[in-house]
C-alpha positions in Angstrom: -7.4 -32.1 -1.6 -6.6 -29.0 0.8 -2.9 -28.1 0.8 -1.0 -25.9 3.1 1.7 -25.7 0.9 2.0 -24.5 -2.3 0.8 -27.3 -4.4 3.0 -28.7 -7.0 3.0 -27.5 -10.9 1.1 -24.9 -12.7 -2.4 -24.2 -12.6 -4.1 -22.6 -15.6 -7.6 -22.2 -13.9 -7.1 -20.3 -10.8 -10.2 -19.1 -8.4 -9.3 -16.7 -5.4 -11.5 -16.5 -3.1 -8.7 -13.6 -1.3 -8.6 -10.2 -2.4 -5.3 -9.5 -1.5 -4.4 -12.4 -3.1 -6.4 -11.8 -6.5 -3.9 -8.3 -6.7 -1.3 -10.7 -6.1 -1.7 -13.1 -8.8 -2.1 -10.2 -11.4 0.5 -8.2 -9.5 2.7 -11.8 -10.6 1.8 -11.7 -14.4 -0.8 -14.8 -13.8 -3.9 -13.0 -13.9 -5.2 -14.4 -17.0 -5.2 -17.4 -15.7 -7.4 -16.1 -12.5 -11.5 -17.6 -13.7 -13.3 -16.4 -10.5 -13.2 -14.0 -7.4 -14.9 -13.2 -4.7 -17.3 -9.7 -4.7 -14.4 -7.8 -2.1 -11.9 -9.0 -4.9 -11.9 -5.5 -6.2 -8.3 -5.0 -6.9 -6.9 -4.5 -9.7 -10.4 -2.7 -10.9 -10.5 -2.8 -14.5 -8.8 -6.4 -14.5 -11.4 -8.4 -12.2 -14.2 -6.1 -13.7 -15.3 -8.7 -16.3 -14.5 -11.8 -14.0 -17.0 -14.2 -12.6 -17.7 -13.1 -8.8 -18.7 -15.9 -6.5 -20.2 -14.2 -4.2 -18.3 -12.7 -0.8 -15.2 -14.5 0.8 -17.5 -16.2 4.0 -20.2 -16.9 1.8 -18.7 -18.4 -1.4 -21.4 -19.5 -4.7 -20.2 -23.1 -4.4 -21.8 -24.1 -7.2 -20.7 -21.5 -9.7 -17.3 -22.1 -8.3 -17.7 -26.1 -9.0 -18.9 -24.9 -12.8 -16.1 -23.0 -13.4 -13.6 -26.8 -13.5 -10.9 -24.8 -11.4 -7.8 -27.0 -11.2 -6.7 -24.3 -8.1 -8.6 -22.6 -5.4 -6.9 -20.0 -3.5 -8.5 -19.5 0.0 -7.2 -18.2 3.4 -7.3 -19.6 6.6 -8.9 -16.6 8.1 -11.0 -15.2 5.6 -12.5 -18.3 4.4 -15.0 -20.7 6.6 -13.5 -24.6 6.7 -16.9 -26.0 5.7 -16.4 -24.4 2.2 -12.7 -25.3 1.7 -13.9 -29.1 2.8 -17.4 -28.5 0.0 -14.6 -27.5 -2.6 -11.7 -30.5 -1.7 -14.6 -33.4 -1.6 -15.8 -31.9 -5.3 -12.2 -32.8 -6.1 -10.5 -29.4 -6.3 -7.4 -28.7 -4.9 -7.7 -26.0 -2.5 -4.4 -24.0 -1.1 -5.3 -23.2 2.3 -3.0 -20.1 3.2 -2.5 -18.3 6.6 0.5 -15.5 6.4 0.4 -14.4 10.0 3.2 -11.5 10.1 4.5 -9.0 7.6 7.6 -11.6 6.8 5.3 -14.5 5.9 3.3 -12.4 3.8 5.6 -11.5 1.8 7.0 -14.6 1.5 4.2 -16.0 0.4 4.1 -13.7 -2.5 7.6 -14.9 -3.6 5.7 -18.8 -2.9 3.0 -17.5 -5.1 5.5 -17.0 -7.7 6.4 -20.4 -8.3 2.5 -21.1 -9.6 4.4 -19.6 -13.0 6.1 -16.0 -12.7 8.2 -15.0 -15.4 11.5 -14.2 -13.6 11.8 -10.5 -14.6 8.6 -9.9 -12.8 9.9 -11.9 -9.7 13.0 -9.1 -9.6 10.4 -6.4 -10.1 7.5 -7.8 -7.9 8.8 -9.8 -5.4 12.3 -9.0 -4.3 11.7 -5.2 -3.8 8.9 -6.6 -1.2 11.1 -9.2 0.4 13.8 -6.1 1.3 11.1 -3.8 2.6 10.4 -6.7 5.2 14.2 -7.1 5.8 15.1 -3.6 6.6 12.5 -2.3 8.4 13.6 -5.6 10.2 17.4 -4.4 10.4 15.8 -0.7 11.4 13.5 -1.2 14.7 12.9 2.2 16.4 14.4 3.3 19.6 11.1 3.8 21.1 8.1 2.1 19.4 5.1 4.3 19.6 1.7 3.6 21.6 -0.9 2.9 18.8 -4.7 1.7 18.5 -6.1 0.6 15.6 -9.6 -0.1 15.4 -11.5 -2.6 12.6 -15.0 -2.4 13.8 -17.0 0.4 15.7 -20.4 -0.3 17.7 -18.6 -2.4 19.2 -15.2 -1.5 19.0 -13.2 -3.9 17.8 -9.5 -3.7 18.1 -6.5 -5.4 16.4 -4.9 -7.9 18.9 -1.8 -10.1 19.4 -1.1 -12.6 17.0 -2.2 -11.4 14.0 -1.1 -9.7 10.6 -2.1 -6.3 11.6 -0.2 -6.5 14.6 3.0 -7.8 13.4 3.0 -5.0 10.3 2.5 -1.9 13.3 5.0 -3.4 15.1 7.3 -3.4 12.4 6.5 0.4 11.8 7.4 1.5 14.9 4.2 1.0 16.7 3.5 -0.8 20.1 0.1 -2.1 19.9 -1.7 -0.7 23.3 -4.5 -3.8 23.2 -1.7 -7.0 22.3 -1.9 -7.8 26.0 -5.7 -8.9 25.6 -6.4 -13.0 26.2 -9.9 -12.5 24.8 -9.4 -13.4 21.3 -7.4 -11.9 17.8 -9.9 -8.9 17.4 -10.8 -8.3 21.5 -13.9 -5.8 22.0 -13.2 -2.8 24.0 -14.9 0.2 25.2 -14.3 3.9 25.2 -12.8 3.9 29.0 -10.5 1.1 28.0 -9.2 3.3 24.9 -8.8 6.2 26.9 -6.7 4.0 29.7 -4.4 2.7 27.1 -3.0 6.2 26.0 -2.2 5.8 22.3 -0.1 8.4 21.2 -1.3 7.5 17.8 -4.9 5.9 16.4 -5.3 4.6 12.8 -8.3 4.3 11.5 -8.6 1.7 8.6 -11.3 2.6 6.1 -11.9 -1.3 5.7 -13.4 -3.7 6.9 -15.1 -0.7 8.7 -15.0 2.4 6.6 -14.3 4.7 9.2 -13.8 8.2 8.5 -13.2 12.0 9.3 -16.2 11.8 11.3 -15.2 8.8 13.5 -11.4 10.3 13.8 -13.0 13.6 15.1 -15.0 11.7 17.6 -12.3 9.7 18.9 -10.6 13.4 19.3 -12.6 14.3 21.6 -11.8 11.8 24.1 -9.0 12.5 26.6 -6.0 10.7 24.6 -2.7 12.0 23.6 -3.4 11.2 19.9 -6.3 13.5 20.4 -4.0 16.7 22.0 -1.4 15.9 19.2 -3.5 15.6 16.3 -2.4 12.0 15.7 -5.5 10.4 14.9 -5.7 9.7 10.9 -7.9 7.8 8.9 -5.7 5.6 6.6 -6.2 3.1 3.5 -7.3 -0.2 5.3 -5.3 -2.3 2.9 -2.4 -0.7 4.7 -2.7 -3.4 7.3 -4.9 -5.8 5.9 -3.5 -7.0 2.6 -0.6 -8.6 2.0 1.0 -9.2 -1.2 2.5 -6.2 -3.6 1.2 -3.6 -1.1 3.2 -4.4 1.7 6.0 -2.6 0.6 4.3 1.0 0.5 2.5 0.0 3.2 5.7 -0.9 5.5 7.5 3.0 4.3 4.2 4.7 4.6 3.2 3.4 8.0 6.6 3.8 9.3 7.0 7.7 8.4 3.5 7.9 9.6 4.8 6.8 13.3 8.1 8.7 13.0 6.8 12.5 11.7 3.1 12.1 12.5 1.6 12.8 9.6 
């Protein structure tokens, strides 16, 4: 059965096929109850280390998943292909089909994620401090949000777009997305003269899925941008704006002084 909810009760064989998510349910006190992850599940390191990896999050081993008799699979909406998730539900386990599309709802669905069986001291310790990140950074919006790109893929370029996580967490940090306006999909492609006609006043440059680096951030500087003649241009931890779950808290303050002081 796929859920979109939270199913009922509390599962005691868990696969996540999200790495975010895998953090999450150790980051919740239910990691020994975690039997398989995917081979990007690499967080918390020595915790997955000894688990069972079922290959990557689009390409899942079906059959090693099957073998493992998980009474929960974890996917994601986004991450995951639907063919799978239907493979998994017609082998007759229950898969909970999530899809956390702003900073809020992820970390709402961390408090969800809770209810699989968190103890309620780690709730206090995990999940509220999270929950009033998202609220005042909320309560505190800048006076003047800051022109931002942020870039997951190079050759082509690949930007972040409108309706998506990434989007919603630099706009919550004080950033105004220069490429939301795109119609051409979540991640739209765009080309060096585009970037330089947007103006950003600040590029980030995730080191996941594409690991940029120095290199790419001193390449980008020499193109005619303001980020370039200010030195705004940084290379940060992808997870950042990627991951939600226990990291969206440092994220959220990180990312926010980031836009305010410029690094």
């Amino acid at each position: 059965m796929i859920h979109e909810q939270r199913p009922e009760g509390s599962p005691h064989r868990i696969v996540s096929l999200v790495p975010s998510l895998t953090e999450a349910l150790f980051a919740l006190g239910l990691g020994d109850r975690v039997v398989g992850v995917t081979e990007w599940c690499v967080h918390p390191a020595a915790e997955v280390a000894s688990l069972p990896k079922l290959g990557g999050t689009k390409n899942p081993d079906l059959q090693a998943l099957i073998a493992l008799a998980p009474d929960l699979v974890i996917a994601n909406r986004e991450e995951n292909r639907r063919k799978d998730v239907e493979r998994m539900a017609e082998a007759g386990i229950p898969v909970w089909v999530t899809h956390p599309r702003s900073v809020a709802e992820g970390a709402e669905l961390l408090a969800v994620m809770a209810g699989l069986g968190a103890e309620p001291d780690t709730v206090r310790r995990v999940v509220q401090p999270t929950l009033a990140a998202v609220a005042l950074a909320e309560a505190e919006p800048v006076e003047r949000p800051i022109p931002v790109f942020c870039p997951i893929w190079k050759g082509p370029w690949m930007s972040v777009g409108a309706d998506t996580y990434a989007h919603d967490l630099l706009r919550l940090c004080g950033g105004a997305n220069v490429f939301a306006n795109r119609t051409d999909g979540r991640y739209p492609r765009v080309t060096e003269e585009e970037i330089v006609r947007a103006a950003p006043e600040v590029v980030l440059l995730p080191d996941e899925p594409y690991a940029f680096t120095d290199r790419d951030a001193q390449a980008l500087g020499e193109l005619p941008l303001p980020a370039s003649r200010s030195g705004r241009i940084h290379v940060i931890d992808g997870t950042w704006v990627s991951w939600y779950g226990p990291r969206i808290s440092r994220a959220v303050v990180t990312l926010r002084d980031l836009m305010a002081t410029g690094g």
